[in-house]
C-alpha positions in Angstrom: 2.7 45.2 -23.3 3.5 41.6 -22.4 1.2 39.1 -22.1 0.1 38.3 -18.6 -0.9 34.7 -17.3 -1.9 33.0 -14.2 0.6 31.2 -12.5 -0.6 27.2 -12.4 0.0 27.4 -8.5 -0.9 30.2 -6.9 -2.7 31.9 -9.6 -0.9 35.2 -9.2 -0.3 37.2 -12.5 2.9 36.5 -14.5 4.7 38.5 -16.9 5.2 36.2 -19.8 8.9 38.4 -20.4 12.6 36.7 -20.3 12.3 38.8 -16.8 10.2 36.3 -15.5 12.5 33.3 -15.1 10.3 30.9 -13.7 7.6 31.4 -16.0 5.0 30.3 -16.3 5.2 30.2 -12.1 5.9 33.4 -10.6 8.7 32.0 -8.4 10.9 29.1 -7.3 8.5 28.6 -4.5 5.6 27.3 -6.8 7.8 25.6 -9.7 9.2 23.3 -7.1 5.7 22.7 -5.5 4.4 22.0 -9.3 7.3 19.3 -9.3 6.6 17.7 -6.1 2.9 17.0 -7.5 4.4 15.3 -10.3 6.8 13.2 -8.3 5.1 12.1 -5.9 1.6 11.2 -8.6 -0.4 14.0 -7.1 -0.4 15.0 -10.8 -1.2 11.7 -13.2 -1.8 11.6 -17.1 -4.8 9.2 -17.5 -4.1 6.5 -19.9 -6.9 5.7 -22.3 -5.3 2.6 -23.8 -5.2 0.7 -20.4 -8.7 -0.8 -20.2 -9.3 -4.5 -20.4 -9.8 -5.0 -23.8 -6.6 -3.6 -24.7 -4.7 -6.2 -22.4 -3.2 -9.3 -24.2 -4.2 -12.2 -23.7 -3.2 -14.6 -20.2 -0.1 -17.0 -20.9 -0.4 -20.5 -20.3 1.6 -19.6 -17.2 -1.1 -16.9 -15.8 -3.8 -19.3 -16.2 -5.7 -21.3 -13.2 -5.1 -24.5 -12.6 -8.8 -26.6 -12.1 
């Protein structure tokens, strides 16, 4: 029996089989809604390594003038 998973859209049940061509979505439909999250940042990976003590420091250039 194959191995059934939720798909990440819709959360209908997939059929994790090479007859399930669009796994792991259960259609067209919700790949192509998946990858319109991602293109348009609906979807983001945080990134730990941006906080302020991680940024170099200003060049002479970037710093105020007094």
């Amino acid at each position: 029996m194959p191995a059934k998973i939720r798909c990440p859209t819709c959360g209908r049940p997939v059929a994790w089989t090479p007859q399930s061509p669009y796994r792991p979505f259960c259609s067209e439909r919700c790949k192509l809604i998946d990858l319109g999250e991602w293109l348009t940042d609906g979807y983001r990976i945080p990134d730990p390594g941006n906080s302020p003590s991680d940024d170099p420091p200003p060049s002479e250039e970037q710093l105020p003038i007094h």
